[in-house]
OpenMM code with the backbone's topology and positions (N, CA, C; nanometers):
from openmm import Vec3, app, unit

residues = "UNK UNK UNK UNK UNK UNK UNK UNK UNK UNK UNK UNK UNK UNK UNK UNK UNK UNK UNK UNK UNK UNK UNK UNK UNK UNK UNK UNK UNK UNK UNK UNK UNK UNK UNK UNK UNK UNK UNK UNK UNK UNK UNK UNK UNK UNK UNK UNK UNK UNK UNK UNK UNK UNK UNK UNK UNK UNK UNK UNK UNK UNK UNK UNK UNK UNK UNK UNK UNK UNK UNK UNK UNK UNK UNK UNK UNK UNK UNK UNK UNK UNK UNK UNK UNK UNK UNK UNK UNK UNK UNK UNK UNK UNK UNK UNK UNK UNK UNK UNK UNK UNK UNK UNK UNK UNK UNK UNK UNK UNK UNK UNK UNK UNK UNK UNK UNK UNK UNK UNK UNK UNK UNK UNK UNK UNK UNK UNK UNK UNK UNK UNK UNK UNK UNK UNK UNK UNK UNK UNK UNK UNK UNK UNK UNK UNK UNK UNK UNK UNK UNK UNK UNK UNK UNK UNK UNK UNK UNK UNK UNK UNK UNK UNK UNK UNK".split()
positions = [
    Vec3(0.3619, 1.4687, -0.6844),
    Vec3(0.3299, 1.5980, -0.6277),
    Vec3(0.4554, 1.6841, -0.6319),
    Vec3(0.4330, 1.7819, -0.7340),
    Vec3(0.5310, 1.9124, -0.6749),
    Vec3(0.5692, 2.0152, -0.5846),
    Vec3(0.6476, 1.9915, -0.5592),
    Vec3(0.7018, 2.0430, -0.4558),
    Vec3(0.7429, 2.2174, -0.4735),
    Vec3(0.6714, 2.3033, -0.4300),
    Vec3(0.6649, 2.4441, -0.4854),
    Vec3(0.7585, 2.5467, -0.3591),
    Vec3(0.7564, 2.4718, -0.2394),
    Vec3(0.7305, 2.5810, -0.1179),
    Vec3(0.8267, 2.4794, -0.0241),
    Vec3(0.8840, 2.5467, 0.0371),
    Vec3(0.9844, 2.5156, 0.1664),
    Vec3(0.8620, 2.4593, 0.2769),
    Vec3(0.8338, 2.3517, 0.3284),
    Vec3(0.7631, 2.2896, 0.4041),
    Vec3(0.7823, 2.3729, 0.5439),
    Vec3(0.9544, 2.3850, 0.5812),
    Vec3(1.0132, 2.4650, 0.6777),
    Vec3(0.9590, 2.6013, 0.7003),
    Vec3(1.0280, 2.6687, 0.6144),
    Vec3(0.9722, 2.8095, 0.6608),
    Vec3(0.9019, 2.8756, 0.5144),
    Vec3(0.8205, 2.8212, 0.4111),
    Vec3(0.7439, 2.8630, 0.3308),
    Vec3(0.8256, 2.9052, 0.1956),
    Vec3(0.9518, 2.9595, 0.1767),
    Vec3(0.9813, 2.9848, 0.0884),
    Vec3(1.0060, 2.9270, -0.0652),
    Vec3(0.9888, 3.0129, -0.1866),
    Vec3(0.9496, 2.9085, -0.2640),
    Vec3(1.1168, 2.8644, -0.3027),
    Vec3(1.0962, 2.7413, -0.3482),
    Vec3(1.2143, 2.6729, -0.3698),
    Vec3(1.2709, 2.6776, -0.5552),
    Vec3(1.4189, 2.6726, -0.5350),
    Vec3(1.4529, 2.6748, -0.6744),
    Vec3(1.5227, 2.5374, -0.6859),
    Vec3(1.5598, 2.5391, -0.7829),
    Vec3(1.6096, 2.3978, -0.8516),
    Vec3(1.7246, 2.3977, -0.8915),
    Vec3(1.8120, 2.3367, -0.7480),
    Vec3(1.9791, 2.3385, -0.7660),
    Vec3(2.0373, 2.1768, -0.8102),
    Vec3(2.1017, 2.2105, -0.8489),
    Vec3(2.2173, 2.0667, -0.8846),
    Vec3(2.3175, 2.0276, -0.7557),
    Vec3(2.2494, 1.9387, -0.7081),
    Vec3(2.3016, 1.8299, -0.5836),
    Vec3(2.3880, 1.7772, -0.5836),
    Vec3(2.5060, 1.7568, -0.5348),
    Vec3(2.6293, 1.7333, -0.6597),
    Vec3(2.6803, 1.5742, -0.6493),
    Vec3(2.5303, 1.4960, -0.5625),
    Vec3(2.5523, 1.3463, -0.6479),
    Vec3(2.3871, 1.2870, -0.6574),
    Vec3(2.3118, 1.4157, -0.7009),
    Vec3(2.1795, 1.3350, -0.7028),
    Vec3(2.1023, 1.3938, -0.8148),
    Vec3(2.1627, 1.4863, -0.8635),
    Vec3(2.0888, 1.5759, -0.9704),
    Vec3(2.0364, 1.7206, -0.9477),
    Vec3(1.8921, 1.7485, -0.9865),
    Vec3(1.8527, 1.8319, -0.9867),
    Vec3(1.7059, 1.8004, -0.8608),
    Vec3(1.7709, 1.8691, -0.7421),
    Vec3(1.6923, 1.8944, -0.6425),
    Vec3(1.6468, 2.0361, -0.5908),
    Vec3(1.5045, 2.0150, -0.5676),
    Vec3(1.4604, 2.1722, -0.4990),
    Vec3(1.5100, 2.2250, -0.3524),
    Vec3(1.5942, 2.3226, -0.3812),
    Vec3(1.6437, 2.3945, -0.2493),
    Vec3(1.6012, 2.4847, -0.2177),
    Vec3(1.5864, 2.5328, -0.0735),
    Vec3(1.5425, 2.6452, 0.0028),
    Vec3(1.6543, 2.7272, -0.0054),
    Vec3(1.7101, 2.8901, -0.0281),
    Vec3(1.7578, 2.9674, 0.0070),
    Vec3(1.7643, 3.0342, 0.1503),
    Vec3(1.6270, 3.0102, 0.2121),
    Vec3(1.6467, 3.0413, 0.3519),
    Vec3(1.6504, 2.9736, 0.4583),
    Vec3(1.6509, 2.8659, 0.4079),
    Vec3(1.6974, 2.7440, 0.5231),
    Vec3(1.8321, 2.6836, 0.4730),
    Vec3(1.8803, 2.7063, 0.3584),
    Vec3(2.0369, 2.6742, 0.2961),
    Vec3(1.9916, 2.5026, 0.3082),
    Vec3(1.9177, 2.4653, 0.2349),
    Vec3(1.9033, 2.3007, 0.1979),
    Vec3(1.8426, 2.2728, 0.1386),
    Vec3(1.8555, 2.1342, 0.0781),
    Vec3(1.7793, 2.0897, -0.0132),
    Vec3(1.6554, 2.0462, 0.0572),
    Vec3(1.5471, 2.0189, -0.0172),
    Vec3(1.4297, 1.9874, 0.0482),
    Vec3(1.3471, 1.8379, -0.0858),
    Vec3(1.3705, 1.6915, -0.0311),
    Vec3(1.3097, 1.6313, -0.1183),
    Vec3(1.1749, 1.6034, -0.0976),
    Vec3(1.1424, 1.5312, -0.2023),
    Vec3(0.9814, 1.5148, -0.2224),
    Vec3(0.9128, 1.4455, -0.0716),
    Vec3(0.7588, 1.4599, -0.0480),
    Vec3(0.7508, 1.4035, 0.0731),
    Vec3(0.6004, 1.3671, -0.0119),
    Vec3(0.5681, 1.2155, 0.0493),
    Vec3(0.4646, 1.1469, -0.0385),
    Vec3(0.4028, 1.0344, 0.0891),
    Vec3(0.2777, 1.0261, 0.0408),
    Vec3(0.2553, 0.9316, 0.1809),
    Vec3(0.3417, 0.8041, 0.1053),
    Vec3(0.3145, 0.6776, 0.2359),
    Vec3(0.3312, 0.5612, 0.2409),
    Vec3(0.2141, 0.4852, 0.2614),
    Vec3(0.1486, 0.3482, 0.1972),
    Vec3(0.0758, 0.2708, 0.2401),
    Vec3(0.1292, 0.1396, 0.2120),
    Vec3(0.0655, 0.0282, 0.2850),
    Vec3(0.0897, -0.0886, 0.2451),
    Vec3(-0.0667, -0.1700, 0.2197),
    Vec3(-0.0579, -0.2398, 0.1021),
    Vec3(-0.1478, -0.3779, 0.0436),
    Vec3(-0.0995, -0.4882, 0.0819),
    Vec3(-0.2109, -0.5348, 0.1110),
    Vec3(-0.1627, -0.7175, 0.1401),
    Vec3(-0.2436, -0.8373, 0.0921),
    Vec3(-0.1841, -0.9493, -0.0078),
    Vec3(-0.2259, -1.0369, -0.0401),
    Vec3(-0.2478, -1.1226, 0.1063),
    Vec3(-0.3477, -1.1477, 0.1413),
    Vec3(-0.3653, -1.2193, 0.2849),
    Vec3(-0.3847, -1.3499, 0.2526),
    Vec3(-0.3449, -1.3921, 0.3082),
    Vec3(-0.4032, -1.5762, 0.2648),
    Vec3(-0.3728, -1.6587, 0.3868),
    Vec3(-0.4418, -1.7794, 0.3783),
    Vec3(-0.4922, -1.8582, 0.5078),
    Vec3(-0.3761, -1.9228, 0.5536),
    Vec3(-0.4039, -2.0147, 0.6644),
    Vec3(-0.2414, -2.0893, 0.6886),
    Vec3(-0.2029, -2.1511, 0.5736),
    Vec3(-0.2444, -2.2773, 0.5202),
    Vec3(-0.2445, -2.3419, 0.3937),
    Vec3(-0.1775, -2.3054, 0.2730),
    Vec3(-0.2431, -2.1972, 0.2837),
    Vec3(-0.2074, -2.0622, 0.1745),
    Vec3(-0.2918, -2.0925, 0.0280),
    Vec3(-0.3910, -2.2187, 0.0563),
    Vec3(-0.5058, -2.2351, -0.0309),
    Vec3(-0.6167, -2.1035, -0.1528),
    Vec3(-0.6420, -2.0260, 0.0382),
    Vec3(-0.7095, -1.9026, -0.0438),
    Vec3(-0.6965, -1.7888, 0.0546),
    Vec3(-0.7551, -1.6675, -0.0602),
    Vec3(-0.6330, -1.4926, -0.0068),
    Vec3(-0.7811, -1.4993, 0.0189),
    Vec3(-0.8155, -1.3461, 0.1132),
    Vec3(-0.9514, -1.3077, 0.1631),
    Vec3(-0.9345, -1.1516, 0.0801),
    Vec3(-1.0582, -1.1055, -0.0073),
    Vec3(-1.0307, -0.9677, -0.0932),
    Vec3(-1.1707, -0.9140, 0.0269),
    Vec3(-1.1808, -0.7932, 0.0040),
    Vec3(-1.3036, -0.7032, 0.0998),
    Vec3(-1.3593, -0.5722, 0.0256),
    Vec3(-1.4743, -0.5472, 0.0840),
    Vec3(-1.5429, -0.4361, 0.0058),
    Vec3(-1.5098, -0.3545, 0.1099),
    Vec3(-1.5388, -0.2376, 0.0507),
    Vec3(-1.5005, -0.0948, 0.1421),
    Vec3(-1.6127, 0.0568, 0.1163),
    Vec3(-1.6573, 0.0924, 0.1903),
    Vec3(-1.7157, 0.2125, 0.1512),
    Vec3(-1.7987, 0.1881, 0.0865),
    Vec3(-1.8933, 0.1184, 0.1087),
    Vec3(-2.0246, 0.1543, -0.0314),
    Vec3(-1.9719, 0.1256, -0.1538),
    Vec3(-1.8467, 0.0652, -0.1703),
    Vec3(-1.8115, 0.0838, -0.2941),
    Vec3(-1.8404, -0.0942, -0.3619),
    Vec3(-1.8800, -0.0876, -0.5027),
    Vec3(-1.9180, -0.2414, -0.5598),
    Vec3(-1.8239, -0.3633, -0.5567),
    Vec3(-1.6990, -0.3303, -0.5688),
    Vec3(-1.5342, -0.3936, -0.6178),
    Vec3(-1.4646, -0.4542, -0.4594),
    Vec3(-1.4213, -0.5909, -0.5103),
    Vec3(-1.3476, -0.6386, -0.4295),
    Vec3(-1.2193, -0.5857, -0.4230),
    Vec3(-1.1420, -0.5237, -0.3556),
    Vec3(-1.0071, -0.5065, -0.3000),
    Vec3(-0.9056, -0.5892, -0.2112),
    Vec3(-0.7841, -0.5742, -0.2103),
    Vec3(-0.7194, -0.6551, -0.1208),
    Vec3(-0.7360, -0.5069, 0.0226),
    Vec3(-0.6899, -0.6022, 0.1138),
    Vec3(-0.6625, -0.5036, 0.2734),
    Vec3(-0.5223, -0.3623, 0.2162),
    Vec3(-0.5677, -0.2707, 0.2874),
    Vec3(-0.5086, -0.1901, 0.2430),
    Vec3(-0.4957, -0.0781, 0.3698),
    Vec3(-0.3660, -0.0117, 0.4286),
    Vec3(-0.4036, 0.0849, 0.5303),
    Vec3(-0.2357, 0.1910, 0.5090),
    Vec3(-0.2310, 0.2650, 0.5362),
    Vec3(-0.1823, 0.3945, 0.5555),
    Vec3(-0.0104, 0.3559, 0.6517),
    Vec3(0.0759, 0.3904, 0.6195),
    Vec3(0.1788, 0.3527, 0.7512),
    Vec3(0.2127, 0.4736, 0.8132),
    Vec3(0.2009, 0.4551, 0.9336),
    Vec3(0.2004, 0.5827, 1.0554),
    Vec3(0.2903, 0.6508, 1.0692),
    Vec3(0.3348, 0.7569, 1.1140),
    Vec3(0.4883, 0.8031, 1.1604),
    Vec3(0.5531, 0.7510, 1.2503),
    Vec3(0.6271, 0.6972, 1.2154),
    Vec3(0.7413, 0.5943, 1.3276),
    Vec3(0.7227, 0.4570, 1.2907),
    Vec3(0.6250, 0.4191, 1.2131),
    Vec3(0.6217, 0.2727, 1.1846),
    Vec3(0.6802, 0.1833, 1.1184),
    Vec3(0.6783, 0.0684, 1.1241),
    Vec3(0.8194, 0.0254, 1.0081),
    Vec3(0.6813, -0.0355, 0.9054),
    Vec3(0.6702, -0.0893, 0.7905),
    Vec3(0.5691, -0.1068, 0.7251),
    Vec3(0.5279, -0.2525, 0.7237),
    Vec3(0.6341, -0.3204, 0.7754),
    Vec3(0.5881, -0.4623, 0.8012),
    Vec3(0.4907, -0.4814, 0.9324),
    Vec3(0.5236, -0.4066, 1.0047),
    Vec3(0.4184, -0.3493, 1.1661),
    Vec3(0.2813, -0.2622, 1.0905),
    Vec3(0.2595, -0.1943, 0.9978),
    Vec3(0.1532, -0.1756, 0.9360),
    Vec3(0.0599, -0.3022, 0.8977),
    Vec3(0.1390, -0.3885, 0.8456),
    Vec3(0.0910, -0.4725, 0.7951),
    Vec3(-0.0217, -0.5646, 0.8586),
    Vec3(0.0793, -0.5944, 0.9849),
    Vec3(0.0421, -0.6931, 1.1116),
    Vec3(-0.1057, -0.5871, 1.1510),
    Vec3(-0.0810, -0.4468, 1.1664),
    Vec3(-0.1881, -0.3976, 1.2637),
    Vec3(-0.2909, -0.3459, 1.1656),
    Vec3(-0.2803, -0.3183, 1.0296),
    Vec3(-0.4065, -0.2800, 0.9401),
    Vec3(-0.4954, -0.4750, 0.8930),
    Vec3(-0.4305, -0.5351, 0.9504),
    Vec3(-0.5173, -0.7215, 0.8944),
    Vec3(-0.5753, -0.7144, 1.0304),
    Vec3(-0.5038, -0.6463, 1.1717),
    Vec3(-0.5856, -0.6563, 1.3159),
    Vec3(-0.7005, -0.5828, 1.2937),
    Vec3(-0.6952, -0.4940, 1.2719),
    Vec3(-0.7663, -0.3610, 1.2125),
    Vec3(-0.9211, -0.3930, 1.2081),
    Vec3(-0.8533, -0.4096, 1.0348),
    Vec3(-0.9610, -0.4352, 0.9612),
    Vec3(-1.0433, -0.5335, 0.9676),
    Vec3(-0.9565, -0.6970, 0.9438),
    Vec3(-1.0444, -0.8033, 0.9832),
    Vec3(-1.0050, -0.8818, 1.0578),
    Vec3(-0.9790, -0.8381, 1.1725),
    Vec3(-0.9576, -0.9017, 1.3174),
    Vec3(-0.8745, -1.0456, 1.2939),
    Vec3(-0.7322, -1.0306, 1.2052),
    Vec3(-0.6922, -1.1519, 1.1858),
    Vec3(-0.5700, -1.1176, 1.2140),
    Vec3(-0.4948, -1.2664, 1.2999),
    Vec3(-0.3857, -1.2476, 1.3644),
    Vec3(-0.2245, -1.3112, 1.2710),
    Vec3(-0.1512, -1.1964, 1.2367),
    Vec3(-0.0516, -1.3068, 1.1244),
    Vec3(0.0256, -1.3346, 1.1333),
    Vec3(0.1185, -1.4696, 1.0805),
    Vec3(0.1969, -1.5619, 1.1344),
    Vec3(0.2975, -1.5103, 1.0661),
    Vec3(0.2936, -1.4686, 0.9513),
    Vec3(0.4273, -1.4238, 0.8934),
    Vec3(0.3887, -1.3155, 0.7830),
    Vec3(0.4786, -1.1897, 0.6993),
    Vec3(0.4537, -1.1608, 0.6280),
    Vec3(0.6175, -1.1433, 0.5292),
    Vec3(0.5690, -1.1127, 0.3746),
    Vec3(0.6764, -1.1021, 0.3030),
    Vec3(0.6924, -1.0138, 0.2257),
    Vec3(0.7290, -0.9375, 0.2026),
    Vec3(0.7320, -0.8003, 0.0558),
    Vec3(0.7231, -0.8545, -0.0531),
    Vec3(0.6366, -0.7620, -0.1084),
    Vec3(0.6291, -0.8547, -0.2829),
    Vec3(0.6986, -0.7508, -0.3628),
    Vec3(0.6408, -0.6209, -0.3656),
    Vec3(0.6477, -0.5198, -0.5086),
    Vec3(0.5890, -0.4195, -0.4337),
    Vec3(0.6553, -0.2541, -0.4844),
    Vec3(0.5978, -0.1515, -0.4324),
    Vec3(0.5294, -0.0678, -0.5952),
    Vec3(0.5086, 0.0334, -0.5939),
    Vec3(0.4608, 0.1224, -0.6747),
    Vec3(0.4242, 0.2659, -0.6436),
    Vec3(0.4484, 0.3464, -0.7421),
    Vec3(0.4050, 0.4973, -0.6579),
    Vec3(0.2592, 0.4954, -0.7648),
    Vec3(0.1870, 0.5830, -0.6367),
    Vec3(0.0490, 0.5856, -0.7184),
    Vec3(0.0593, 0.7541, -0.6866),
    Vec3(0.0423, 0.7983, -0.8051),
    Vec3(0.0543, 0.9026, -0.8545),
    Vec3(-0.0926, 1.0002, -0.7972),
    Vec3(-0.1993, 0.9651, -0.8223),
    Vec3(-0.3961, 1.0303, -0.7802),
    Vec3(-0.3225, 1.0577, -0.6297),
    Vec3(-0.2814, 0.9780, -0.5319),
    Vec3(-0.2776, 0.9807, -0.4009),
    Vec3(-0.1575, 1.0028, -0.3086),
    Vec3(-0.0440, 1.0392, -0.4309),
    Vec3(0.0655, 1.0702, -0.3567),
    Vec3(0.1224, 1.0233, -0.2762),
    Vec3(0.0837, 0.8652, -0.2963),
    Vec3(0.1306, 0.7681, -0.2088),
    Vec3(0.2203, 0.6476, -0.2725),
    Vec3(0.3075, 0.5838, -0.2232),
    Vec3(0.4002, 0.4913, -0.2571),
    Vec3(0.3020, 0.3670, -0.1795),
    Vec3(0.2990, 0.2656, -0.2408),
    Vec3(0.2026, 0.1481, -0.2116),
    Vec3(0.3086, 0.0408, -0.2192),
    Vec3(0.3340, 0.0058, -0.1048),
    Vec3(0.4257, -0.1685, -0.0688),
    Vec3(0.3368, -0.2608, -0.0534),
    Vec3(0.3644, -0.3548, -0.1836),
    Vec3(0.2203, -0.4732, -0.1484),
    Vec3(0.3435, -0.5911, -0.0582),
    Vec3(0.2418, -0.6684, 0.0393),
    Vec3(0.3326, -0.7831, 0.0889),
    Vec3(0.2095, -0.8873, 0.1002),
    Vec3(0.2779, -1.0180, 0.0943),
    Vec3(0.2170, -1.1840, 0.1695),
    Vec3(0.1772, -1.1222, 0.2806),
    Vec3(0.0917, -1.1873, 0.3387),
    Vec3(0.0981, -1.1668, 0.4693),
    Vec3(0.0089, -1.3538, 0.5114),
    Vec3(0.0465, -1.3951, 0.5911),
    Vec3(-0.0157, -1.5758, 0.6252),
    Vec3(-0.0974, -1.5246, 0.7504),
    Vec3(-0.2322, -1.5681, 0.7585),
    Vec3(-0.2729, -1.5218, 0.8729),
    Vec3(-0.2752, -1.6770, 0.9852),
    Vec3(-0.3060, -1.6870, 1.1077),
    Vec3(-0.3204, -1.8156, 1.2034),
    Vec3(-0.4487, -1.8793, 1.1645),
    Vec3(-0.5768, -1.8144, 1.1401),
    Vec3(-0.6491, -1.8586, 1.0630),
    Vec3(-0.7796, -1.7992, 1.0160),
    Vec3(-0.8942, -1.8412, 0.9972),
    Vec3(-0.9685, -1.7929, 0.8694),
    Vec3(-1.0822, -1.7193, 0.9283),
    Vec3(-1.1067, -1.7018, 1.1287),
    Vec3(-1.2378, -1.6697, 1.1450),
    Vec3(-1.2159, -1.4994, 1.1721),
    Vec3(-1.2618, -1.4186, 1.0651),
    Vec3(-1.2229, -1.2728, 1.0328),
    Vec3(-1.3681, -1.1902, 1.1129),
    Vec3(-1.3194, -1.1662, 1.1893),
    Vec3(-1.3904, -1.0460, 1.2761),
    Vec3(-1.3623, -0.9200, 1.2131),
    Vec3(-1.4324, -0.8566, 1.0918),
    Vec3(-1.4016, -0.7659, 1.0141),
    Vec3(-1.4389, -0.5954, 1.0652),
    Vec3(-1.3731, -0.4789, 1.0756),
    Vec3(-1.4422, -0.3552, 1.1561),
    Vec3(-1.4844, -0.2568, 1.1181),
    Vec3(-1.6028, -0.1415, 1.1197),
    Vec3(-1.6345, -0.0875, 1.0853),
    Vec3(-1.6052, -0.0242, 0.9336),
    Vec3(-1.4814, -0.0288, 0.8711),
    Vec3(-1.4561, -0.0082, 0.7028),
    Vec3(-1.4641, -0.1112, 0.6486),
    Vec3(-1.4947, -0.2223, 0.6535),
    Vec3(-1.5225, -0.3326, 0.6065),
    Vec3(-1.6438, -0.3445, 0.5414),
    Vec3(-1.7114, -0.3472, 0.4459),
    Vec3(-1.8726, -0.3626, 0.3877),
    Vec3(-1.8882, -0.5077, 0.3924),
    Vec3(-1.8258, -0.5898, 0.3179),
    Vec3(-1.8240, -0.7308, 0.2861),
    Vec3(-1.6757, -0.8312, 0.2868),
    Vec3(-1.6523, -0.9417, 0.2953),
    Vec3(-1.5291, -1.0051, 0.2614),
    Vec3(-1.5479, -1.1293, 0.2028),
    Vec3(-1.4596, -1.2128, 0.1739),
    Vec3(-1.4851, -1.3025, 0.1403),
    Vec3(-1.3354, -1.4395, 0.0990),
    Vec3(-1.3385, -1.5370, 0.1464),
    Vec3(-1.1861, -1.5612, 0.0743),
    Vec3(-1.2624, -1.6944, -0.0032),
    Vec3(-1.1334, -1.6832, -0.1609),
    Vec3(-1.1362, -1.6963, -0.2440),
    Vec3(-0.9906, -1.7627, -0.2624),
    Vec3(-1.0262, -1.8985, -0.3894),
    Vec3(-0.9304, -1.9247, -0.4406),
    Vec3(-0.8767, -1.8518, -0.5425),
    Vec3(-0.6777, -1.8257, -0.5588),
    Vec3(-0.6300, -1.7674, -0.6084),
    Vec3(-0.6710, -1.7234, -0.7840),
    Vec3(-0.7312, -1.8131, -0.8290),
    Vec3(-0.8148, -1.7954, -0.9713),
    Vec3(-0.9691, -1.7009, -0.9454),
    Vec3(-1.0415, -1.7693, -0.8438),
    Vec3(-1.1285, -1.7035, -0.7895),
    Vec3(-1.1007, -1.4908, -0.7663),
    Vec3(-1.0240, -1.5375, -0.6984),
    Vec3(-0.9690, -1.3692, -0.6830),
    Vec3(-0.9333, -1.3553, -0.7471),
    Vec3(-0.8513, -1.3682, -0.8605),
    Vec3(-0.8366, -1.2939, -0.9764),
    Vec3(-0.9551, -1.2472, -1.0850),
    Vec3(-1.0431, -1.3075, -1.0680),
    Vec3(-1.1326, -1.3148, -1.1350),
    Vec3(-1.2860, -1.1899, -1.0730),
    Vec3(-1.2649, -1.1656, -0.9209),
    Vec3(-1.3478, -1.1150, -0.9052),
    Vec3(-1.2406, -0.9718, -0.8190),
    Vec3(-1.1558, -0.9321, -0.8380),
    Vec3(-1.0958, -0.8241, -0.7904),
    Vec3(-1.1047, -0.7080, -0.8396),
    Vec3(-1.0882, -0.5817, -0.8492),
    Vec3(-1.1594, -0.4680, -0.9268),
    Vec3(-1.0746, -0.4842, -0.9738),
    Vec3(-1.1359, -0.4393, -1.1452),
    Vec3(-1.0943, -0.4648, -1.2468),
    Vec3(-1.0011, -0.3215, -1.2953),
    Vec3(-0.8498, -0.2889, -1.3179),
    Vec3(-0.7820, -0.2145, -1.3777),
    Vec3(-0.7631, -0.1177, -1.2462),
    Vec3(-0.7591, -0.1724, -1.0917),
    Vec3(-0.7016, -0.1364, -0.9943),
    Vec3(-0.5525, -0.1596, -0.9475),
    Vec3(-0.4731, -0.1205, -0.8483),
    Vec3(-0.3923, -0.1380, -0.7858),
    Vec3(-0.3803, -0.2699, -0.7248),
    Vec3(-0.4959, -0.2879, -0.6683),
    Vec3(-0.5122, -0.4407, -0.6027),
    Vec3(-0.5220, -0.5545, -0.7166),
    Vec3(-0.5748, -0.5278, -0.8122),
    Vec3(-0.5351, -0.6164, -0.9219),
    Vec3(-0.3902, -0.6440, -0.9832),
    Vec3(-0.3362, -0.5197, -1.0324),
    Vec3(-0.2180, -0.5325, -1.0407),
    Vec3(-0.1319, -0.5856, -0.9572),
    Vec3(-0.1102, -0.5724, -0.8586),
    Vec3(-0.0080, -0.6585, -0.7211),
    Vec3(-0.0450, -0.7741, -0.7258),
    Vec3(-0.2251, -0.8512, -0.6979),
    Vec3(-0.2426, -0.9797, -0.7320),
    Vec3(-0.2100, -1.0308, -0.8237),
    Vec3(-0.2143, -0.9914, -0.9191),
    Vec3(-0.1545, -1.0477, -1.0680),
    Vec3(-0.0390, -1.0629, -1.0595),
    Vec3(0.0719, -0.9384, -1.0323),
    Vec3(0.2149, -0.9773, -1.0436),
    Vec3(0.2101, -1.0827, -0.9199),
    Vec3(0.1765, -1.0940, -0.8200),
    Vec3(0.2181, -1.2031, -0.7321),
    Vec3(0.1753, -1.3649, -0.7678),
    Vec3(0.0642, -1.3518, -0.8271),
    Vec3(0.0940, -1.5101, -0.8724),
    Vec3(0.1706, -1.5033, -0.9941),
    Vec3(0.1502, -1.4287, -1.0617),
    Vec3(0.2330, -1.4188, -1.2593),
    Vec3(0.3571, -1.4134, -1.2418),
    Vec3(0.4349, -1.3406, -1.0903),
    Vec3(0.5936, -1.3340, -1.0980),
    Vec3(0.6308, -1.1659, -1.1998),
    Vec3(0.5298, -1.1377, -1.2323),
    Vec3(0.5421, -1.0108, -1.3425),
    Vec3(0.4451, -0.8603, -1.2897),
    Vec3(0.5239, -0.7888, -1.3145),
    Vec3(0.3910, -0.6782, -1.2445),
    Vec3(0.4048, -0.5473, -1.3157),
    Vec3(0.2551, -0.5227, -1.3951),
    Vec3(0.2056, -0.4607, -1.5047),
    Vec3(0.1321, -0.3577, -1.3874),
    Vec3(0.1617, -0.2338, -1.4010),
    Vec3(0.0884, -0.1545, -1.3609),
    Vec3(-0.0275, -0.0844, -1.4820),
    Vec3(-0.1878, 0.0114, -1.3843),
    Vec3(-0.2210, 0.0775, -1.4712),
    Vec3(-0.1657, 0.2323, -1.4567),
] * unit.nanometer
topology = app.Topology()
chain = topology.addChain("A")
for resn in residues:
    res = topology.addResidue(resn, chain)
    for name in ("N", "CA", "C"):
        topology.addAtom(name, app.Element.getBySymbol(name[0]), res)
């Protein structure tokens, strides 16, 4: 997303040389630079204590399995996203989580941090955005995750060690 307009006080911004970051858009009437502002979300490969099998979920009317996925708040740190979008969504409590790989997704103007997340265990009280769930072994979910998504890509690089975006 381009950045056209002083967020501050509206003015449109020009494009000064930062003199250790490059070429950044500055305000003239606020005398500063002004950088890009993009949401944040976090994805999470969820998986059981064991770590046997991840749980993927439907959402919205929509056909395609996804991994858990939620928005990080203002003030939040994204590992606390993590913990409270798996409470959230499918009422599961987690024992630990880990960062895998981030990505900017460009349609949504959002930067996407996928992490592990281990939940205590498997009985998912899922909430109102939830359509369906299901957990699945790691071949299993690969196999039934939407196909040429975000959530595919992160699953893939996390078992493959490699991560191919579309």
């Amino acid at each position: 997303m381009d950045m056209n307009y002083c967020m501050q006080c509206g003015t449109k911004l020009q494009i000064r040389q930062h003199p250790t970051e490059g070429e950044i858009p500055f305000c003239e009437t606020c005398n500063a630079f002004r950088y890009p502002v993009f949401n944040t979300a976090v994805s999470m490969i969820v998986m059981n204590p064991d770590k046997s099998k991840l749980i993927l979920i439907k959402q919205y009317g929509r056909p395609h399995y996804i991994l858990v996925a939620g928005y990080v708040n203002k003030g939040e740190d994204a590992e606390d996203a993590v913990v409270r979008e798996i409470k959230e969504e499918i009422g599961l409590t987690v024992k630990s989580v880990h960062f895998n790989h981030s990505h900017y997704f460009a349609p949504s103007n959002t930067l996407m941090l996928n992490f592990t997340a281990i939940v205590e265990d498997q009985d998912v009280h899922p909430n109102w955005e939830v359509d369906s769930w299901q957990w699945f072994s790691t071949e299993e979910a690969r196999s039934r995750v939407k196909p040429g998504s975000l959530a595919e890509a992160f699953l893939n690089g996390y078992l493959d060690g490699r991560y191919c975006f579309p």
